[in-house]
C-alpha positions as CSV (number, residue, x, y, z in Angstrom):
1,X,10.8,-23.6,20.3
2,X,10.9,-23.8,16.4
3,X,13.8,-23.3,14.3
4,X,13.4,-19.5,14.3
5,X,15.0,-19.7,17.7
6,X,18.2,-18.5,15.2
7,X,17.6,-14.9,14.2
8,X,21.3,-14.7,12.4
9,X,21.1,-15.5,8.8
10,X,23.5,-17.8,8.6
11,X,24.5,-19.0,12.8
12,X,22.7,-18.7,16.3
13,X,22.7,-15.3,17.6
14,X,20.3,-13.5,20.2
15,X,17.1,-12.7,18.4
16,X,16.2,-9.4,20.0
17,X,17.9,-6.7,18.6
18,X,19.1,-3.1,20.6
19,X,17.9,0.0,19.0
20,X,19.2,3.6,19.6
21,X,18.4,6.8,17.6
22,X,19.6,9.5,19.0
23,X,18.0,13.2,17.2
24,X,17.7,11.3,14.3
25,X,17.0,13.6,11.2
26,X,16.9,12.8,7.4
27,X,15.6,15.6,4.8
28,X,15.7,13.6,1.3
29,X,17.9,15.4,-2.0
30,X,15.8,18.3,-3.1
31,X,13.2,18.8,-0.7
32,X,14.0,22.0,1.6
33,X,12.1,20.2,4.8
34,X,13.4,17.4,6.7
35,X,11.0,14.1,6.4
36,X,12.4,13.7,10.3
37,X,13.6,15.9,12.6
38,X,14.7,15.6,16.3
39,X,13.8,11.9,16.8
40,X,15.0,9.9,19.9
41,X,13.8,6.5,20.8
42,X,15.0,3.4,22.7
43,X,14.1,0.0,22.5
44,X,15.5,-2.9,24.7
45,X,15.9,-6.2,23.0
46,X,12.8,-8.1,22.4
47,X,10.2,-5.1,23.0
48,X,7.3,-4.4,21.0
49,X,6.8,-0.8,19.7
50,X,4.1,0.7,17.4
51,X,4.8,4.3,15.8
52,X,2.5,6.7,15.5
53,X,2.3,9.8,13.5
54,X,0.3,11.4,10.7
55,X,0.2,10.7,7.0
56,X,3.6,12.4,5.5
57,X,5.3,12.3,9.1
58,X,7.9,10.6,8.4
59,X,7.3,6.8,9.5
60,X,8.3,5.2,6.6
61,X,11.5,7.5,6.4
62,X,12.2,6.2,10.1
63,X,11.6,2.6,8.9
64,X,14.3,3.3,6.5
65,X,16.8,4.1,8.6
66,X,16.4,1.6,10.9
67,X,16.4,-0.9,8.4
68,X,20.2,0.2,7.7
69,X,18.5,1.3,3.7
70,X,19.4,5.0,3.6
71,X,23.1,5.9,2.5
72,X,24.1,9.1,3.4
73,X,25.6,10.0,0.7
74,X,22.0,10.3,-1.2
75,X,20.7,12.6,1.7
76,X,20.6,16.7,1.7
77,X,21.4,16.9,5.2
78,X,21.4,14.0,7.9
79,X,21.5,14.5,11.7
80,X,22.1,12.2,14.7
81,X,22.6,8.5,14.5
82,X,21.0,5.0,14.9
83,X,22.7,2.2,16.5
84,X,21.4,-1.9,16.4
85,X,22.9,-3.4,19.1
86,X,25.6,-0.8,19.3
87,X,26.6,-0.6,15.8
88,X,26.4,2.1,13.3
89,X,22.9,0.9,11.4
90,X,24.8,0.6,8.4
91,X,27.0,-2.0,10.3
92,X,24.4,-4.1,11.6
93,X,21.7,-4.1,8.9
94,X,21.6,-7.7,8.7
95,X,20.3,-7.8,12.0
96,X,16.8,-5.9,10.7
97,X,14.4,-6.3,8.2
98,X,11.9,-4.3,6.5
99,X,8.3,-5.1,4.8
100,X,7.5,-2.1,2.6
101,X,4.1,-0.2,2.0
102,X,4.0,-1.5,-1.3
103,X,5.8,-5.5,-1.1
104,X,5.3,-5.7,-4.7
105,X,8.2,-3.0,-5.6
106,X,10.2,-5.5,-3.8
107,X,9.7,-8.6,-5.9
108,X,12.6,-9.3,-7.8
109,X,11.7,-13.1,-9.3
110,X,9.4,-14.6,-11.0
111,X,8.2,-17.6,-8.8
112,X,7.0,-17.4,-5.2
113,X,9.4,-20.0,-4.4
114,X,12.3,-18.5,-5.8
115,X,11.3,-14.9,-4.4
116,X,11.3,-15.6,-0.8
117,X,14.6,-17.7,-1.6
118,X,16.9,-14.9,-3.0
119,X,17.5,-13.0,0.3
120,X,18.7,-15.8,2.4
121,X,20.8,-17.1,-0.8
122,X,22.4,-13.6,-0.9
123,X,23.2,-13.6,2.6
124,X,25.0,-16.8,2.2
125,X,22.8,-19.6,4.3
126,X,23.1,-23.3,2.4
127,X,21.0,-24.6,0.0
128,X,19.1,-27.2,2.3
129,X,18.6,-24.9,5.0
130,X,17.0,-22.1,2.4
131,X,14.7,-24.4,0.9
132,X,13.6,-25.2,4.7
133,X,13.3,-21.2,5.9
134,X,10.8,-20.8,2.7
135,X,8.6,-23.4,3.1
136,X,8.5,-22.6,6.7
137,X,7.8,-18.7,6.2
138,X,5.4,-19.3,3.5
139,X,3.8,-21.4,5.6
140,X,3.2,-19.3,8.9
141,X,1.8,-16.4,6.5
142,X,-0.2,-18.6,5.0
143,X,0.5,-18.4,1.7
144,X,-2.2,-20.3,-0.2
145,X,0.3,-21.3,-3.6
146,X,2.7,-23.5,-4.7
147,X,6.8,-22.5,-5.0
148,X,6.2,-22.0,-8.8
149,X,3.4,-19.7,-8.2
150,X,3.7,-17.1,-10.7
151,X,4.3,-13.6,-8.7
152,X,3.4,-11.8,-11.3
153,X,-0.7,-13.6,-11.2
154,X,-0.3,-12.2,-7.3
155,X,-2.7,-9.7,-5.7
156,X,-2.0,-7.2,-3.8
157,X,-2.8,-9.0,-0.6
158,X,-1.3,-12.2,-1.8
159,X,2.1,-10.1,-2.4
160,X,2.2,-8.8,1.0
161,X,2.2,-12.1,2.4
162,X,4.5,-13.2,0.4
163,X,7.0,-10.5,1.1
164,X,6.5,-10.8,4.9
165,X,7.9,-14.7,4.0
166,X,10.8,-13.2,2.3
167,X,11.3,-11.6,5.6
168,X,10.8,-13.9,7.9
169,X,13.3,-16.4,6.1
170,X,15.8,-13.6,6.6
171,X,15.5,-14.8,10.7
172,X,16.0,-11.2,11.2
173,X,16.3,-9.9,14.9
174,X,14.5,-6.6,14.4
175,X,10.8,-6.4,12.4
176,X,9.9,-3.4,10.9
177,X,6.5,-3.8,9.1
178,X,5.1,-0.6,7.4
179,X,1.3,-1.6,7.4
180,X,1.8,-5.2,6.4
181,X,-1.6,-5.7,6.7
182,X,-3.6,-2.5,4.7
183,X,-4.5,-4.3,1.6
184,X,-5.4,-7.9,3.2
185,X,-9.0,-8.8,3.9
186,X,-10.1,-10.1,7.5
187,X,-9.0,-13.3,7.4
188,X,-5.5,-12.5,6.1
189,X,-5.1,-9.1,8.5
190,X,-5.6,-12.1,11.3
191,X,-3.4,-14.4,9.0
192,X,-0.6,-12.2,9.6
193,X,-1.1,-11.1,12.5
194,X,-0.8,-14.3,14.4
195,X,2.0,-15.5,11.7
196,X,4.2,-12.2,13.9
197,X,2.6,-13.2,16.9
198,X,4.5,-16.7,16.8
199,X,7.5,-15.5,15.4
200,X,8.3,-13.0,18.1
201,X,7.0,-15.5,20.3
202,X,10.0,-17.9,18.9
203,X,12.6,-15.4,18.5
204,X,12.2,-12.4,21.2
205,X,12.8,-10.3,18.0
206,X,12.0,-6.5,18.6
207,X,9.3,-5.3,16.5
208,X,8.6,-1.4,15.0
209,X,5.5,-1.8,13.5
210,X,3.4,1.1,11.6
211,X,-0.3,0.9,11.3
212,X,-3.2,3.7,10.9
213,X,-5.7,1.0,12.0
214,X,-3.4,-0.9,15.0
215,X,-6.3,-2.7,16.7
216,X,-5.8,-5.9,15.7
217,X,-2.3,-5.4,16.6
218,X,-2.7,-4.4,20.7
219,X,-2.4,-7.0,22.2
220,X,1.1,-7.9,20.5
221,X,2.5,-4.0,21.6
222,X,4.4,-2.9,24.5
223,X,3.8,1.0,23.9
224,X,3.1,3.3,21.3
225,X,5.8,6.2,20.2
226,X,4.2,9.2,18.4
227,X,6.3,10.4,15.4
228,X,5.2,14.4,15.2
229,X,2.0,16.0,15.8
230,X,-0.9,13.9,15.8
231,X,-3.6,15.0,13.5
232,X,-7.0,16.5,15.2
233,X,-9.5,15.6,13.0
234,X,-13.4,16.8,12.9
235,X,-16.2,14.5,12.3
236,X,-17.9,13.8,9.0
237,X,-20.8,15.7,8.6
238,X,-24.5,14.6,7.6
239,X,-24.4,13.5,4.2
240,X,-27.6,12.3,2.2
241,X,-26.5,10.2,-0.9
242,X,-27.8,11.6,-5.0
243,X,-30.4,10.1,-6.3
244,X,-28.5,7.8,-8.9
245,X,-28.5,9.2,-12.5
246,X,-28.1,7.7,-15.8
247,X,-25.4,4.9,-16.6
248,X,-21.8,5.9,-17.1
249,X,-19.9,2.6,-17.4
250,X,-21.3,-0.7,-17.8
251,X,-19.8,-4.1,-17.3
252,X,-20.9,-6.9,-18.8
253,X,-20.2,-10.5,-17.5
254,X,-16.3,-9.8,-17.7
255,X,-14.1,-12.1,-16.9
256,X,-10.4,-12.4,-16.7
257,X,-7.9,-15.6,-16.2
258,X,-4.4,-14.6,-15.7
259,X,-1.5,-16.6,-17.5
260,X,-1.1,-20.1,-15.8
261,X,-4.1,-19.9,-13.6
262,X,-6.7,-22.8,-13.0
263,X,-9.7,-20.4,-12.8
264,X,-11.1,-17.0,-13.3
265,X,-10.2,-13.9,-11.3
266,X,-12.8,-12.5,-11.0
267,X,-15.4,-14.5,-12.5
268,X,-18.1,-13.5,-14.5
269,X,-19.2,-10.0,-13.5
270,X,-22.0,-7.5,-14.4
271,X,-22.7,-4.4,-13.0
272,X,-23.5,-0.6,-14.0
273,X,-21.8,2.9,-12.3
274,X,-24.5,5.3,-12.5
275,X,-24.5,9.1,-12.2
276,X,-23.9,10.1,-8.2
277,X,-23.8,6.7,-7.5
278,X,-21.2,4.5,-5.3
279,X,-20.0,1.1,-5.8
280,X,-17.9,-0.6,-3.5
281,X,-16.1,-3.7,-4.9
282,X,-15.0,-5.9,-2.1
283,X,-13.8,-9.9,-1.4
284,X,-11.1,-11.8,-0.3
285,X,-8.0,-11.1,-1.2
286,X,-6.9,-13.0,-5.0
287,X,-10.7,-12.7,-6.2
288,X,-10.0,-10.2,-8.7
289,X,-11.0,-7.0,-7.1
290,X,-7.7,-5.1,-8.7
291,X,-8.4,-6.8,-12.2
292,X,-12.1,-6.2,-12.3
293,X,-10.6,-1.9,-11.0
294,X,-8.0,-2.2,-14.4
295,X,-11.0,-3.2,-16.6
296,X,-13.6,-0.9,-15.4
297,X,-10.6,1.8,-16.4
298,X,-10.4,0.6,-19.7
299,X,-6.7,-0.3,-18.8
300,X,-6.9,-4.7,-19.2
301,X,-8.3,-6.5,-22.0
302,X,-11.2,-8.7,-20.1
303,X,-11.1,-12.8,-21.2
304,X,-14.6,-12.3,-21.6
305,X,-17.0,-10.2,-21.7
306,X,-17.4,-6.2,-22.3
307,X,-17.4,-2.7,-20.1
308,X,-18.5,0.1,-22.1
309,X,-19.8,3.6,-21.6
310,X,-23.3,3.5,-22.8
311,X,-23.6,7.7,-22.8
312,X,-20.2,8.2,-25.3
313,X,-20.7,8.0,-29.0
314,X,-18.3,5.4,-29.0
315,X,-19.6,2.2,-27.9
316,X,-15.9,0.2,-28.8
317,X,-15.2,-1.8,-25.5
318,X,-13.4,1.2,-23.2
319,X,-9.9,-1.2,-23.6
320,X,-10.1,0.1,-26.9
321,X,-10.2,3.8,-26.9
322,X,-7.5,6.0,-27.4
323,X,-5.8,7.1,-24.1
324,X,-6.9,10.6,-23.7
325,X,-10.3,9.9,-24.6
326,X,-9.9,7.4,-21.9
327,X,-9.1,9.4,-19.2
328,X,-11.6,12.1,-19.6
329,X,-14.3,9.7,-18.9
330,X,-12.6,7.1,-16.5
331,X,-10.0,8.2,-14.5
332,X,-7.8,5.2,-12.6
333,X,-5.9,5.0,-9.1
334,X,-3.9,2.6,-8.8
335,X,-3.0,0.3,-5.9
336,X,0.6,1.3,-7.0
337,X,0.6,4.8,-6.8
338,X,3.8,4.9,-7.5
339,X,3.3,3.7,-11.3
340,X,0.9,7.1,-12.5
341,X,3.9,9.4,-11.8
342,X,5.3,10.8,-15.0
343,X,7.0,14.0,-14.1
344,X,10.0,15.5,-11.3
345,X,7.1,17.3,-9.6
346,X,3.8,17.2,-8.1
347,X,2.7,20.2,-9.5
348,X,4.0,18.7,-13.1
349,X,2.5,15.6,-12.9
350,X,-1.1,17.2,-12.2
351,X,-0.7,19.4,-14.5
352,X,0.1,16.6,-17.4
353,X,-3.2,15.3,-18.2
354,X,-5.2,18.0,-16.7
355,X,-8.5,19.3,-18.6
356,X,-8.5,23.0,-20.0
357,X,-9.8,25.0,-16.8
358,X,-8.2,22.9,-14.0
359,X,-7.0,24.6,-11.3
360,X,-3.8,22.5,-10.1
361,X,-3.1,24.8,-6.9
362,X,-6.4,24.2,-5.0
363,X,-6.6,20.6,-6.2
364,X,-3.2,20.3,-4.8
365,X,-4.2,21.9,-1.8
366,X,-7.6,20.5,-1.4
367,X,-5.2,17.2,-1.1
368,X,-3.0,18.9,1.3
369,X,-0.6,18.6,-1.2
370,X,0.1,22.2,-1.9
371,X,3.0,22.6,-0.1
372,X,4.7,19.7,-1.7
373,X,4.3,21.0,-5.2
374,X,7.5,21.4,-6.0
375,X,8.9,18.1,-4.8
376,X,9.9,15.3,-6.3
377,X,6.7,11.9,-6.3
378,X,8.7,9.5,-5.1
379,X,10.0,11.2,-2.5
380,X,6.6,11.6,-0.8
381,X,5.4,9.0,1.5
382,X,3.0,6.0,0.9
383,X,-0.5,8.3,2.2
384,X,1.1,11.4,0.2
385,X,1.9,9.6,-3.0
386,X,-1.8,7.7,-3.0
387,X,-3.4,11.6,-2.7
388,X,-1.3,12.2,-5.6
389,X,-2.5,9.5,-7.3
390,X,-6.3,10.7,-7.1
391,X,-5.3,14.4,-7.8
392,X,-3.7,13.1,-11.0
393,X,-7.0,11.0,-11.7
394,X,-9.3,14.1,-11.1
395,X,-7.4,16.6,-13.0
396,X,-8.5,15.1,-16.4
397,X,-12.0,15.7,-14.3
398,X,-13.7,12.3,-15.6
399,X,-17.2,11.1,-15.5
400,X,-16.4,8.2,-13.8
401,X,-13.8,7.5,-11.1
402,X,-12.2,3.7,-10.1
403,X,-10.0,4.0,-6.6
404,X,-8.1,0.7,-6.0
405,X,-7.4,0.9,-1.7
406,X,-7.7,4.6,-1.7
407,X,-7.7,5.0,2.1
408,X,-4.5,3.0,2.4
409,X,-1.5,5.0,4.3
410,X,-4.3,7.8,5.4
411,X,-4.4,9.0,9.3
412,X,-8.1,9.9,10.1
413,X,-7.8,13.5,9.0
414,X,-7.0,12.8,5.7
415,X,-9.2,9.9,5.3
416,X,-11.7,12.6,6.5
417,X,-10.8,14.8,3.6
418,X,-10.4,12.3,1.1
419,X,-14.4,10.9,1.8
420,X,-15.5,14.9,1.9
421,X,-13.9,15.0,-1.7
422,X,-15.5,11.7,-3.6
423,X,-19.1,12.8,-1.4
424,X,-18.8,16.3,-3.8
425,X,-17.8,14.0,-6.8
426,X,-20.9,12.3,-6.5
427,X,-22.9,15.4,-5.5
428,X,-21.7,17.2,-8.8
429,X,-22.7,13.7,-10.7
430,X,-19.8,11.8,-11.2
431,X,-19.6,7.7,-10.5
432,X,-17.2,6.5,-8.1
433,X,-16.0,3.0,-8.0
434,X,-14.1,1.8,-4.9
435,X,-12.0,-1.1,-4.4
436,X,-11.6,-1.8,-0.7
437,X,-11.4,-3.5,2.6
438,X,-12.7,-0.8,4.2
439,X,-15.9,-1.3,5.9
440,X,-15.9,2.2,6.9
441,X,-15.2,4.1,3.7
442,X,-18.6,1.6,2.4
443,X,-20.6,3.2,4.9
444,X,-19.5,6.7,4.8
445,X,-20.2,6.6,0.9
446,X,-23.6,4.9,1.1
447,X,-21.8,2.6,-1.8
448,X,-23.6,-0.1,-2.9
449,X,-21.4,-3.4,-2.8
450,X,-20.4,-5.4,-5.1
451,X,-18.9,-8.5,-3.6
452,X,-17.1,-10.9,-5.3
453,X,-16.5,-14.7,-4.4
C-alpha cells in the first residue's frame, strides 16, 4: 500500500466514493435541447464504469456534473440530482476529480512543478506533503521533465500526462477521465493506463472513464453504461487513392527549438504535399508533430529552414503571407479546437472566412452539424467542436489542408463521415496533411507517413 491509501486531500478518508444520479438532465444557456436527459446510474464505492454514448451525447456534460463543476445558476433548465456519497455534488466535489478532453485549457502555471502543485495548495495540504504528492503523481504518469519544465514547451500528449498528475495529487476518491489517453502515442496510452491501474489499485477509488477506443482499458472496467443511442454506422466503402499531382506545399529541412529546450522539436524535416495526396505525420509524443502541423500552416516561424507553396506567385516563406491569403491555400485544425472559434454561432463562425460560393448549410450538415447552427461553439462537446474546427478550415476551401488529431472525440459514425469527406478532398485534388496516432485513419487514407524521431 502506497501513500495514496489517503484519498482526502488533506486526512485519511475512504477512497471509494458513492455515486447517485437520479434523471439527471442539464440543457446549457441558449441551446433549446438538453445535452442530458433522463439519466440514472449507480455506482458502489470502488467500481469501475466506462460510459458510452455517441459524439455530442452528452458525456462530457455528465463528467461535469459529477465532478461537482456545473452551477445551476448558469443552466437553462436542470433536472434531477447527483449525490457523492450522499451529498448534494456540489457538497462533496472535493471528493472527485476530473481530466478534461483538452488538459491544456486547464493549465494555469508556468512550470510543470508548480502546475500539478496549485490544486493540493488550494485545498489546503502542507507544504512537505505537496511537494511529495507531485513528485509521486508525476512519477506514476511518467512524466519525462523536470519540476521547472516549461508547460508552455508541452505537447499535447505531454500535457495530458501532466494534468492526470495534477489529478492524482488531488488523492481524489472518484476519477473521471474524459479520454485521457486520445492524443498519447502507444507507449504513453499504456503509460497511463497502468499509472490508473495502480492508483485504483491503492485507493479502491471509483472510476467513470470515457473513451471511443476503450480496449486498452477492459481489463480495468466493471461494466459499460450507454449514455443515448449508440450510433449504427456503415462500413467504408472501396476507395482507390488519386494519382498524386503537382506540389502544393513544400517543407524544407525545418526545424524548430522551443524557448529553453536542449534540442530540436522536430528536427530537421523535408517533405512535399502534393495534389490528391495524403501525408500522415506521426511519432512519439513531444517530437514535434503539432509544431511541424503550425508550420506547414504557415502559422509558426520555423528555427530553420523554409515551407513554401511552389504553385503561388508568392514564393515568401508561407509564415509570411498575409492571413487571408493564408487561408485560401492552407487551411489549419487545430488540436485545440477550441481556439479557431471567433463568433456566438456555428453558422457565424463558418461563415467568417468562407470563400465566395460556399454553401455553409450543407457543409454544416455534411458535419452533422446543421442542427447546431444556431448554438453557441463552446457549448458543443469535444467531437462536435473538432468537426467545427474542419468546417471552419474547409469553408475558405484551400488547396492544402493540415488536421492536428482530427479523429479525436469521434464515435465510429462520424469518424466514418469525417474519412468519406477528406477521401473527396483528395479526389477533387486537394492535399491533406494529418497529424495522428491513428493507425486506422493512415490506412483508410492510403497516406503516406512521415514519421518523426
Amino acid at each position: 500500500m502506497t501513500a495514496y491509501a489517503a484519498a482526502n486531500p488533506r486526512t485519511s478518508a475512504p477512497a471509494g466514493v458513492a455515486v447517485e444520479v437520479r434523471n439527471w438532465g442539464w440543457r446549457h444557456a441558449g441551446r433549446r435541447a438538453f445535452a442530458v436527459r433522463g439519466f440514472t446510474l449507480s455506482l458502489a464505492p470502488g467500481e469501475r464504469v466506462l460510459l458510452a454514448g455517441r459524439s455530442g451525447a452528452g458525456k462530457s456534460t455528465l463528467l461535469a456534473g459529477l465532478a461537482g463543476l456545473l452551477d445551476p445558476e448558469t443552466a437553462e433548465e436542470v433536472e434531477g440530482e447527483i449525490r457523492l456519497d450522499g451529498a448534494p455534488v456540489r457538497q462533496a466535489r472535493q471528493r472527485a476529480g476530473l481530466l478534461q478532453q483538452d488538459p491544456q485549457a486547464g493549465i494555469v502555471l508556468a512550470r510543470a512543478g508548480d502546475d500539478v502543485a496549485f490544486g493540493p495548495e488550494c485545498w489546503g495540504v502542507p507544504p512537505d506533503e505537496i511537494w511529495r504528492r507531485v513528485r509521486e503523481s508525476l512519477g506514476l504518469v511518467g512524466f519525462p521533465y523536470a519540476l521547472d519544465r516549461s508547460t508552455s514547451a508541452l505537447s499535447g500528449g505531454e500535457a495530458q500526462r501532466l494534468g492526470l498528475a495534477g489529478l492524482l495529487a488531488l488523492r481524489p476518491g472518484l476519477l473521471l477521465l474524459d479520454e485521457p489517453t486520445a492524443n498519447l502515442d502507444p507507449d504513453g496510452v499504456r503509460q497511463v493506463r497502468d499509472a490508473v491501474a495502480r492508483v485504483l489499485a491503492a485507493t479502491g477509488a471509483s472510476l467513470v472513464l470515457v473513451e471511443h477506443r476503450p480496449e486498452p482499458w477492459l481489463p480495468l472496467i466493471d461494466r459499460v453504461v450507454e449514455l443515448g443511442e449508440q450510433p449504427c454506422a456503415t462500413a467504408l466503402p472501396a476507395w482507390r487513392p488519386p494519382a498524386p499531382g503537382g506540389v502544393l506545399l513544400q517543407a524544407s529541412k525545418v526545424r524548430h527549438r522551443h524557448p529553453g529546450a536542449e534540442a530540436d522539436a522536430p528536427g530537421e524535416t523535408s517533405l512535399d504535399v502534393r495534389a490528391g495526396e495524403a501525408v500522415a505525420v506521426t511519432g512519439r509524443n513531444g517530437a514535434g508533430k503539432t509544431t511541424l502541423a503550425l508550420t506547414l500552416g504557415g502559422l509558426l516561424k520555423p528555427t530553420g529552414g523554409t515551407a513554401v507553396a511552389p504553385t503561388s506567385p508568392d514564393q515568401r516563406p508561407l509564415h509570411r503571407w498575409r492571413a487571408d491569403a493564408l487561408a485560401a491555400h492552407v487551411g489549419s485544425v487545430f488540436q485545440r479546437p477550441g481556439q479557431q472559434f471567433l463568433a456566438r454561432t456555428v453558422r457565424d463562425d463558418v461563415a467568417l472566412g468562407a470563400a465566395p460560393g460556399t454553401d455553409v448549410a450543407a457543409l454544416l450538415a455534411r458535419l452533422r452539424l446543421g442542427h447546431l447552427a444556431r448554438a453557441h461553439p463552446h457549448t458543443l462537446s469535444g467531437g462536435e467542436q473538432r468537426r467545427l474546427s474542419v468546417a471552419t478550415a474547409l469553408a475558405a476551401q484551400p488547396a492544402v489542408l493540415v488536421l492536428d488529431e482530427p479523429t479525436f472525440g469521434q464515435d465510429r459514425e462520424t469518424w466514418n463521415e469525417l474519412v468519406a469527406l477528406l477521401r473527396t478532398l483528395l479526389d477533387d485534388g486537394h492535399g491533406v496533411v494529418v497529424v495522428t496516432h491513428d493507425r486506422l485513419l493512415v490506412d483508410a487514407l492510403a497516406a503516406r507517413e512521415v514519421r518523426l524521431p
